[in-house]
VOMI-804364 format. One record per residue (C-alpha): residue number from 1; z, y, x; residue in three letters. Coordinates in steps of 0.001 Angstrom, whole numbers. Example, Ala and Ser with C-alpha at 12.3 -4.5 7.8 and 13.67 -1.06 7.14 Angstrom:
<rec 1 <7800 -4500 12300> "ala">
<rec 2 <7140 -1060 13670> "ser">
This chain:
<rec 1 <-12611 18660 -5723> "unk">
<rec 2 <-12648 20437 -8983> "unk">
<rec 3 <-16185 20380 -10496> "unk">
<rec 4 <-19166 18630 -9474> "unk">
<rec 5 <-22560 20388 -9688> "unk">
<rec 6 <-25681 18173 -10264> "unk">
<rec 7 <-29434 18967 -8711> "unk">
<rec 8 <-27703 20862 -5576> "unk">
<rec 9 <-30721 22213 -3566> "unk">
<rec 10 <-30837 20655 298> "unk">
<rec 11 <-30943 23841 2010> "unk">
<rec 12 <-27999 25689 303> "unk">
<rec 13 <-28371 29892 -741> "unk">
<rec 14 <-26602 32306 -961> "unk">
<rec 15 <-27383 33041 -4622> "unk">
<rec 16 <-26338 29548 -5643> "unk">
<rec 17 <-22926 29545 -3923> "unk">
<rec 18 <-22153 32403 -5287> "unk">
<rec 19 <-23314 31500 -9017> "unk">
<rec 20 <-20471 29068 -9045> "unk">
<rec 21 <-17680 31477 -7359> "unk">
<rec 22 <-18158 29978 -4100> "unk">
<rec 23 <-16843 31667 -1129> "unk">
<rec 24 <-17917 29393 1806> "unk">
<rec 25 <-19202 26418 2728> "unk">
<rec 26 <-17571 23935 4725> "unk">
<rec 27 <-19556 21320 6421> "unk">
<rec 28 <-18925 18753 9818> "unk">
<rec 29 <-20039 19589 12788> "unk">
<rec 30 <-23195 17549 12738> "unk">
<rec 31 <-26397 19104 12276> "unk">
<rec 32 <-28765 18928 9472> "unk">
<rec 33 <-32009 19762 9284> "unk">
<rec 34 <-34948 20374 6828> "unk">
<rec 35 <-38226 18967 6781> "unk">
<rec 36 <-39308 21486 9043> "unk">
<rec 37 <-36137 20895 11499> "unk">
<rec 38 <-34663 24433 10362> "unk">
<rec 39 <-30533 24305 9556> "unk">
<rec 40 <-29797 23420 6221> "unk">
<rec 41 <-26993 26408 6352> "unk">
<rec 42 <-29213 28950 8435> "unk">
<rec 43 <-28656 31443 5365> "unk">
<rec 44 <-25141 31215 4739> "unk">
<rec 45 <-24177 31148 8468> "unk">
<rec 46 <-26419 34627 8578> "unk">
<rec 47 <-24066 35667 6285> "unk">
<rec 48 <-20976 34848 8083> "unk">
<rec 49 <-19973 32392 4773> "unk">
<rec 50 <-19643 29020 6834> "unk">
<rec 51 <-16524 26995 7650> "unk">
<rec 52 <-16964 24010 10421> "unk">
<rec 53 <-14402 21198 10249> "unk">
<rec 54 <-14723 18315 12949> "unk">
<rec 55 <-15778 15146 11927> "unk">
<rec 56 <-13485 12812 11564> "unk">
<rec 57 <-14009 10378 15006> "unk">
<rec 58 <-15435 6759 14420> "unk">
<rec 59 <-15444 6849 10277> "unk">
<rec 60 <-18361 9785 9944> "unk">
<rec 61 <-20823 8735 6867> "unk">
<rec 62 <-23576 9530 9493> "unk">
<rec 63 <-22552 6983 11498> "unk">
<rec 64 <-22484 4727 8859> "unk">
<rec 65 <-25339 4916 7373> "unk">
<rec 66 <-26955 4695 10576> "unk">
<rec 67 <-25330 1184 11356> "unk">
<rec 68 <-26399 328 8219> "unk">
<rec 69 <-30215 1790 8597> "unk">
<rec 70 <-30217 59 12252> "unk">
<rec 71 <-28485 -3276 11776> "unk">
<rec 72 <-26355 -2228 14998> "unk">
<rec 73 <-23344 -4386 16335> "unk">
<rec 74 <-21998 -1752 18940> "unk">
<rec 75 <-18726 -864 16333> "unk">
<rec 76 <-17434 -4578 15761> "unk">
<rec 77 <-14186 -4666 18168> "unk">
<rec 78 <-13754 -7788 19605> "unk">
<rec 79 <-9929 -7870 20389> "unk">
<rec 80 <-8218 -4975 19042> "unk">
<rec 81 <-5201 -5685 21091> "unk">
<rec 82 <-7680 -5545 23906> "unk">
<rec 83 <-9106 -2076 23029> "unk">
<rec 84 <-5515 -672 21486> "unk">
<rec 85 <-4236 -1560 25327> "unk">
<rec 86 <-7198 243 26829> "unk">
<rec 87 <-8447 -3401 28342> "unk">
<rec 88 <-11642 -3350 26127> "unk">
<rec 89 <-14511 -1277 25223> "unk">
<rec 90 <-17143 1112 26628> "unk">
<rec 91 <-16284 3666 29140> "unk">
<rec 92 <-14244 3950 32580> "unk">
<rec 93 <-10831 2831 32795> "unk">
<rec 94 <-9202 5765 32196> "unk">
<rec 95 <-11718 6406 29075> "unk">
<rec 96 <-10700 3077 27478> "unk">
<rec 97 <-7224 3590 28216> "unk">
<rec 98 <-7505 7341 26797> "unk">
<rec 99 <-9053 5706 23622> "unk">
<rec 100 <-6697 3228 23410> "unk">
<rec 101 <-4173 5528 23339> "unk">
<rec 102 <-5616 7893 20782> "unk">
<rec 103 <-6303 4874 18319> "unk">
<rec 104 <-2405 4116 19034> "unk">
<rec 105 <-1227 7296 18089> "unk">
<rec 106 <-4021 7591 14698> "unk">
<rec 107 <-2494 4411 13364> "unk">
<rec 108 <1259 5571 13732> "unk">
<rec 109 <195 8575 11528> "unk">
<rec 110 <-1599 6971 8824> "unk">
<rec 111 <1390 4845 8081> "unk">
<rec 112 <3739 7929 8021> "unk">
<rec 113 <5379 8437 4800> "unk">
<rec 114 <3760 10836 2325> "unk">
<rec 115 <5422 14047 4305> "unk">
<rec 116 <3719 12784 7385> "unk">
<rec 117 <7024 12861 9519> "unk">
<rec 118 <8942 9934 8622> "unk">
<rec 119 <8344 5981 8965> "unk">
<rec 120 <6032 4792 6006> "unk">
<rec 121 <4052 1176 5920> "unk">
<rec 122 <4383 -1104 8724> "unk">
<rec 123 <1792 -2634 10835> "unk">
<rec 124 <1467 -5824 12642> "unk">
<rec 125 <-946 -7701 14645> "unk">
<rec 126 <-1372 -11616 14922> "unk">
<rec 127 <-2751 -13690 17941> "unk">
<rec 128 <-3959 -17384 16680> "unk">
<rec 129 <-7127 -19769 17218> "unk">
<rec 130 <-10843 -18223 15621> "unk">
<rec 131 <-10457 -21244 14112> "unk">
<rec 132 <-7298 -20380 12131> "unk">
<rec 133 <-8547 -17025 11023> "unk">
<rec 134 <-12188 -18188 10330> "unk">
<rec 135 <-10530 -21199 8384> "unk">
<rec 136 <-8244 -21421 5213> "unk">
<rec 137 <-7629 -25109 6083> "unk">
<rec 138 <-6293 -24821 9546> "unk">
<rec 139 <-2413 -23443 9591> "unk">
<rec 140 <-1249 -22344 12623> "unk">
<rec 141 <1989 -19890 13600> "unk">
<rec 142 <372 -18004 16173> "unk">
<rec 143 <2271 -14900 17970> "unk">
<rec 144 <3049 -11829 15919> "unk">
<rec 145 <4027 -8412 17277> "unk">
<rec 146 <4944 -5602 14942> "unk">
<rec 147 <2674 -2402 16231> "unk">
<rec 148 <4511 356 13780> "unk">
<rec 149 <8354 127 12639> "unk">
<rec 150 <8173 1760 9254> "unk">
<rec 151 <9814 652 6018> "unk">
<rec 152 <10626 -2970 5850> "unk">
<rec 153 <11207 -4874 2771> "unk">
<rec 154 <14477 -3754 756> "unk">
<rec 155 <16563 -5944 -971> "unk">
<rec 156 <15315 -7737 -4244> "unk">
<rec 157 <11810 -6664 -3755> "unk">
<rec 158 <9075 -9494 -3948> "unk">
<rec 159 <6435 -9836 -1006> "unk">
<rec 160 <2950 -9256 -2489> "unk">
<rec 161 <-19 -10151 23> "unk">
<rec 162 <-3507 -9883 -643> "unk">
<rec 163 <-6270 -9856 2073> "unk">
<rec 164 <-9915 -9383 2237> "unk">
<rec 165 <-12381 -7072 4417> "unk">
<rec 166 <-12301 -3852 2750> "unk">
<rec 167 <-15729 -2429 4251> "unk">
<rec 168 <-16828 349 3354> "unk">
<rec 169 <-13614 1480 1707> "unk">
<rec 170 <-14496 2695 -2022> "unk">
<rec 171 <-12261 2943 -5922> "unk">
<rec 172 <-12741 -503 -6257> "unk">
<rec 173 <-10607 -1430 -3147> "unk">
<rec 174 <-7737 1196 -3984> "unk">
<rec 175 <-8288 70 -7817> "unk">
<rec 176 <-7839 -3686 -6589> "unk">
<rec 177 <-4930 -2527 -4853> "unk">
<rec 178 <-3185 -623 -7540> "unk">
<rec 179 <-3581 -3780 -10045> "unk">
<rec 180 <-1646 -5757 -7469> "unk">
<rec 181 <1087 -2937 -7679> "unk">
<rec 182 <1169 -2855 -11482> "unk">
<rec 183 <1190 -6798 -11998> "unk">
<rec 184 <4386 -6548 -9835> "unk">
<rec 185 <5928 -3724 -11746> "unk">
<rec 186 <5236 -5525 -14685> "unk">
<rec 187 <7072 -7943 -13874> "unk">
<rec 188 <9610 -6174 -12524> "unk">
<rec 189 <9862 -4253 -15573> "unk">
<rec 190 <10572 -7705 -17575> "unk">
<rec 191 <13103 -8649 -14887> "unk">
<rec 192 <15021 -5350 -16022> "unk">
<rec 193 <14256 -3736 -12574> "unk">
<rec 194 <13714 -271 -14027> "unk">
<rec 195 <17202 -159 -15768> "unk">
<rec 196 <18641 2532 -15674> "unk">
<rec 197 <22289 587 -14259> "unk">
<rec 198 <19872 -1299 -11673> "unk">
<rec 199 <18255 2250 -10572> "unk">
<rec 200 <21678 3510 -9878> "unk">
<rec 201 <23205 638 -8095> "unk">
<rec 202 <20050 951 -5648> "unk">
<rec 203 <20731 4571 -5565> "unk">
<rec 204 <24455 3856 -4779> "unk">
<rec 205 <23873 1169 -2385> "unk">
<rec 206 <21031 2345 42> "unk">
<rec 207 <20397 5812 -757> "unk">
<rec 208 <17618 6173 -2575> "unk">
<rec 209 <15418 4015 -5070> "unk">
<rec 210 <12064 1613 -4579> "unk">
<rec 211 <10037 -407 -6385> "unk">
<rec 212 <9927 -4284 -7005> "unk">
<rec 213 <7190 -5015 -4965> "unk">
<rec 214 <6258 -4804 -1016> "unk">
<rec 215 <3089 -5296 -734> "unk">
<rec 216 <978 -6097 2651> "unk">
<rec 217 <-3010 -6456 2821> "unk">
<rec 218 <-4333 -8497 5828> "unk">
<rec 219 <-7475 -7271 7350> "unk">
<rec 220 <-9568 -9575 8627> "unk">
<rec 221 <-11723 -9168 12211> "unk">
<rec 222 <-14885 -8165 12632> "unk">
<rec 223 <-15985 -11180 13996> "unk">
<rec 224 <-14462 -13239 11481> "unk">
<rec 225 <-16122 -10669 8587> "unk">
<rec 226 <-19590 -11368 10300> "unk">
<rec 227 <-19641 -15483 10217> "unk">
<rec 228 <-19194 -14884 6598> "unk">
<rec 229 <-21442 -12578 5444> "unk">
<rec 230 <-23897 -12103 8532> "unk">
<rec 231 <-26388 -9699 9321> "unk">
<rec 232 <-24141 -6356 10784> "unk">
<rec 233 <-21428 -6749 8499> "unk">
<rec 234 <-19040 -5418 8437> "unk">
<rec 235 <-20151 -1760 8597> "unk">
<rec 236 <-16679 -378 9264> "unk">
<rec 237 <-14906 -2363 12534> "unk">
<rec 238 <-11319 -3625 12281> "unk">
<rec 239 <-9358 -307 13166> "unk">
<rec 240 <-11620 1854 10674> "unk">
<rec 241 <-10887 -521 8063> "unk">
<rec 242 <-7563 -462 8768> "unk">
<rec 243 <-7003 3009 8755> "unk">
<rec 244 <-8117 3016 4751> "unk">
<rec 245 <-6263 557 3572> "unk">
<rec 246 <-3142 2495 5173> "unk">
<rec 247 <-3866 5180 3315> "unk">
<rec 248 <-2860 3200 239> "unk">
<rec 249 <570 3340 1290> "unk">
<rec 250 <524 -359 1786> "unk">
<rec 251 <1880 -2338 5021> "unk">
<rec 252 <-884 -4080 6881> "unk">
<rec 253 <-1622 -7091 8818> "unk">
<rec 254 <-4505 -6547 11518> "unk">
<rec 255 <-6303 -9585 12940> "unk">
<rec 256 <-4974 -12157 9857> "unk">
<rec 257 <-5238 -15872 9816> "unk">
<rec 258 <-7375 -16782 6843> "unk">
<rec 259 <-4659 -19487 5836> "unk">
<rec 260 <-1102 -17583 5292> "unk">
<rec 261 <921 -20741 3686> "unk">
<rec 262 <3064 -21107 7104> "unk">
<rec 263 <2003 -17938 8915> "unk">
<rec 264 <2512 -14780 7955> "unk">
<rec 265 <4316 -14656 4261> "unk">
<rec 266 <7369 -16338 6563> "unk">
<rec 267 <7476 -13919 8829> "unk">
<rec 268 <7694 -11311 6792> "unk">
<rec 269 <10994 -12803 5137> "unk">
């Protein structure tokens, strides 16, 4: 986006569009209506100056704010291992197992690199007690699996983890993020990791340089999200959640224990 304009009218015209140099107007393809049920667009579709992109499937602010208007459970995913393997969820068989599938494949691209074609963040899944991911007290192993192979932790770097919900992704959680970054490159920065000899040995020895930190956020599950905070929360379910806090070119824990003394930081070494 490069400018914002203020007072926008709901049904948009052709005059105003074209006061600020606009071309067309690109909208989902969701309907919206007037007060008197007409289409918002019904003048600059007349005039052939409308652009329909599909909404993007299960994190649509229309959905949203209807989960949030209707206090409506039907998004919290119960086991997303379940669901992921097409054993969970609404639909026949061969739906779920279609969905599954497509969730699969959604995952592997959001933690591409930045060109979209090569491994990026890595994602993993734990299986423990409720008890050990409703609990910070209880430590417990549990089983791991890694979902997506992407860049592992290089040698020298510090393993970062922070963890939380992240519902309704906003700035705040990619600011939150970020600081987590900097504190680390701070440090590294002290530590004389951004010398220019220490840049080059890393060059020499694997390629290419990285920075002093790998950092990994642990999402917790829906159900675990709702004994805390109640009502319908969270708004976003496990694997929409997810999905944003990939897009912060993190690595990402799905399903975390809420104690990670003896759990997860060790398997990650």
């Amino acid at each position: 986006m490069t400018q914002s304009v203020p007072h926008a009218p709901y049904v948009t015209s052709l005059p105003w569009i074209s006061h600020y140099g606009c071309n067309y107007v690109v909208h989902g393809d969701d309907i919206t209506s007037d007060s008197n049920g007409e289409d918002c667009y019904r003048y600059v579709k007349a005039a052939g100056r409308f652009l329909v992109v599909k909404r993007t499937p299960g994190i649509s602010t229309t959905d949203l704010v209807g989960r949030m208007l209707l206090f409506t459970k039907g998004h919290f995913i119960k086991s997303l291992t379940a669901t992921l393997a097409g054993e969970e969820g609404p639909g026949t068989v061969e739906e779920r197992r279609e969905t599954g599938e497509a969730m699969r494949k959604r995952i592997s691209e959001y933690a591409s690199d930045e060109s979209g074609l090569q491994p990026g963040s890595e994602v993993w899944t734990w299986e423990g007690s409720a008890l050990a991911k409703e609990n910070n007290r209880v430590e417990e192993s549990g089983s791991f699996r890694k979902m997506v192979v992407g860049k592992g932790v290089r040698p020298g770097q510090r393993v970062v983890y922070v963890d939380g919900g992240f519902d309704l992704f906003s700035s705040g959680h990619i600011e939150f993020l970020r600081q987590a970054l900097k504190c680390e490159e701070e440090i590294g920065r002290k530590n004389g990791w951004y010398d220019v000899q220490q840049r080059q040995e890393r060059i020499r020895t694997h390629g290419e340089d990285f920075g002093p930190a790998y950092v990994v956020a642990g999402v917790h599950d829906d159900l675990v999200i709702n004994k805390w905070k109640g009502l319908n929360y969270p708004i976003m379910n496990t694997f929409e959640r997810g999905l944003c806090v990939l897009q912060c070119r993190v690595s990402l824990f799905l399903k975390q224990p809420n104690s990670i003394a003896n759990a997860s930081s060790i398997h990650i070494r």
